[in-house]
C-alpha positions in Angstrom: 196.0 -32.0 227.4 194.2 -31.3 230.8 191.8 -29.1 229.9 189.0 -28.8 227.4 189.6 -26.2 224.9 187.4 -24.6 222.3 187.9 -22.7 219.1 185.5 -20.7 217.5 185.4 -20.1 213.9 187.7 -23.9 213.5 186.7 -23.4 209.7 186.5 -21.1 206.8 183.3 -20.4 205.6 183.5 -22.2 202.0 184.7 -25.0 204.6 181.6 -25.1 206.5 179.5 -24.8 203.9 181.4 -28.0 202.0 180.1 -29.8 204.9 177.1 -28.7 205.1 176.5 -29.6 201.8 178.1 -33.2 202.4 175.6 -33.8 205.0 172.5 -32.3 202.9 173.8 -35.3 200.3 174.7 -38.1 202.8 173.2 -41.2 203.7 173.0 -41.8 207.4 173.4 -44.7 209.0 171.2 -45.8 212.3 172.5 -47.6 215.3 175.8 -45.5 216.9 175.7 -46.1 220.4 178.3 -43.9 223.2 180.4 -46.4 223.8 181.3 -49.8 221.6 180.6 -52.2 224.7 176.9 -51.7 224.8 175.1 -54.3 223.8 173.6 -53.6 219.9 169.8 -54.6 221.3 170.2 -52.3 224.4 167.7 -50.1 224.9 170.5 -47.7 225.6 170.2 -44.6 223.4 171.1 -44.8 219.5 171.5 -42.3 217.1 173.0 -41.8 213.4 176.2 -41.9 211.9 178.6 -41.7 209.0 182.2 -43.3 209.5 185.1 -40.9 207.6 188.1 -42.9 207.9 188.6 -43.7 204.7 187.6 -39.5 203.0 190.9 -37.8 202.9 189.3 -34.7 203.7 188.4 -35.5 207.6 191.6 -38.0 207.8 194.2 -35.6 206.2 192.9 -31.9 205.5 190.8 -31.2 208.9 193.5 -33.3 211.4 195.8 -30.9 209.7 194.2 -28.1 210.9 193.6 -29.7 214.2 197.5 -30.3 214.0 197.9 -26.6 213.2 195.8 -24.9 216.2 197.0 -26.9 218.6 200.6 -27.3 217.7 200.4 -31.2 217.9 200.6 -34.0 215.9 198.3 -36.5 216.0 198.1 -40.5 214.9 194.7 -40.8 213.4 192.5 -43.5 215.3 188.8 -42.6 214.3 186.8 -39.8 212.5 182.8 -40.1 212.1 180.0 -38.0 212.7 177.3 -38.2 215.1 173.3 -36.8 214.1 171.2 -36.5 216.8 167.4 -36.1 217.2 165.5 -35.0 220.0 165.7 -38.0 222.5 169.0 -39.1 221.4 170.9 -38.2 224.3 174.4 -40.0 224.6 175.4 -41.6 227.9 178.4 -40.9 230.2 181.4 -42.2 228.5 184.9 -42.1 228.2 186.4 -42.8 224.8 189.6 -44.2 226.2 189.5 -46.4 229.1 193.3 -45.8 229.3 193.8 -44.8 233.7 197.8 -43.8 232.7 198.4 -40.3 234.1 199.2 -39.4 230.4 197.7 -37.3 228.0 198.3 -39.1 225.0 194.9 -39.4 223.6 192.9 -36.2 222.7 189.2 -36.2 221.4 188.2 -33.3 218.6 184.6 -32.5 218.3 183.0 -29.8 215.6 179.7 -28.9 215.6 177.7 -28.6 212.4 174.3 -27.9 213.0 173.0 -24.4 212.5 172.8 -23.9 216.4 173.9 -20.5 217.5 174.4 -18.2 219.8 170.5 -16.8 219.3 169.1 -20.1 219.4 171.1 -22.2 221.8 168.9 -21.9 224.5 165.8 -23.1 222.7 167.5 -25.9 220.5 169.7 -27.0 223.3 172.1 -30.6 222.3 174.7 -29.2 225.2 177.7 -31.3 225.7 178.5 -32.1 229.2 181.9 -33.1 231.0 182.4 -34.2 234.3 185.8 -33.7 235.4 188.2 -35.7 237.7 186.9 -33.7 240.7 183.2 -34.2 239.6 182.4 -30.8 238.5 180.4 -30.5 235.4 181.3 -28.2 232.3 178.8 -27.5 229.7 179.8 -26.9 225.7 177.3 -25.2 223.8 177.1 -26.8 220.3 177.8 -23.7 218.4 178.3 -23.7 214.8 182.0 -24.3 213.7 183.3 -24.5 217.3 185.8 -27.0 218.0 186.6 -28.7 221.1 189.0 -30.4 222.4 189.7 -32.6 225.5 191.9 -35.5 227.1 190.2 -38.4 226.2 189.6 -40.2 229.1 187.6 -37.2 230.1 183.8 -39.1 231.0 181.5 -36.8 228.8 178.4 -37.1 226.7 177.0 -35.6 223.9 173.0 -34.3 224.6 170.0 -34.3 221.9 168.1 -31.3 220.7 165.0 -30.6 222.1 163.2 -29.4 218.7 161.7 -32.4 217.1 163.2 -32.5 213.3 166.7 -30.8 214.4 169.6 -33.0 213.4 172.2 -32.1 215.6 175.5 -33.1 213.3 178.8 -33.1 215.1 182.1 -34.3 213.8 184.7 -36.5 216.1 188.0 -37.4 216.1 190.0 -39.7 217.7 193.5 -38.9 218.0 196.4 -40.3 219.4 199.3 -37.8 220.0 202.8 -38.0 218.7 205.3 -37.7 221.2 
């Protein structure tokens, strides 16, 4: 894959609101960090987090889909979620430090959060890439858009600039099938 793509609409509505609903109920955990080799005292940014790999719903049913719309399959690696508060901006990272000229791993990120096209510019949480030529793409985090992207694509995920907005996105990491 050697371009980011997005999808708008990824889910159904009785989907999204299944999540939604999940993440109303959920317990959070504090501490998720861009990249596993920061230190867990750094003052590097932290934010929270819910692991998934072992909820058949985000291992089996929404890889599926990402299997479907893409016409891939996939090896799961890692599905979690990210929620974000204003300051919590990720760092530059890559999530595979693999230089191969392959595309074998591909990263899948939905947003949650009720950002949308109306509020975007005032809530904000942008995710940026910086491509292999050192241009910069901007995402906007709209609701139910999927993107996905070569994972050794350096990127990071931004905070919302309202205080009390949890910006919730979903990630997978997938290895593809050859």
């Amino acid at each position: 894959m050697n371009t980011i793509r997005t999808v708008d609409n990824f889910l159904t509505k009785d989907e999204m609101k299944m999540l939604e609903e999940y993440f109303d109920d959920h317990v959070w955990r504090w501490g998720h960090r861009s990249h596993p080799k920061v230190k867990k005292n750094s003052p590097i940014s932290k934010w929270f987090y819910v692991i998934f790999d072992d909820k058949p719903y985000f291992t089996e049913y929404l890889k599926e889909k990402i299997e479907s719309i893409t016409g891939m399959e996939f090896e799961l690696c890692r599905v979690y979620a990210n929620g974000q508060t204003i300051s919590n901006d990720g760092d530059w990272h890559r999530d595979i430090d693999d230089d191969e000229k392959n595309d074998v791993f591909v990263t899948a990120i939905l947003y949650v959060s009720d950002i949308t096209l109306d509020n975007v510019d005032e809530v904000r949480g942008y995710t940026y890439f910086r491509l292999l030529n050192d241009d910069i793409v901007t995402i906007e985090p709209i609701k139910n858009r999927l993107v996905l992207f070569d994972s050794r694509v350096s990127h990071r995920g931004c905070a919302p600039s309202i205080p009390g907005f949890l910006r919730i996105s979903l990630a997978w990491k997938l290895k593809r099938i050859k």
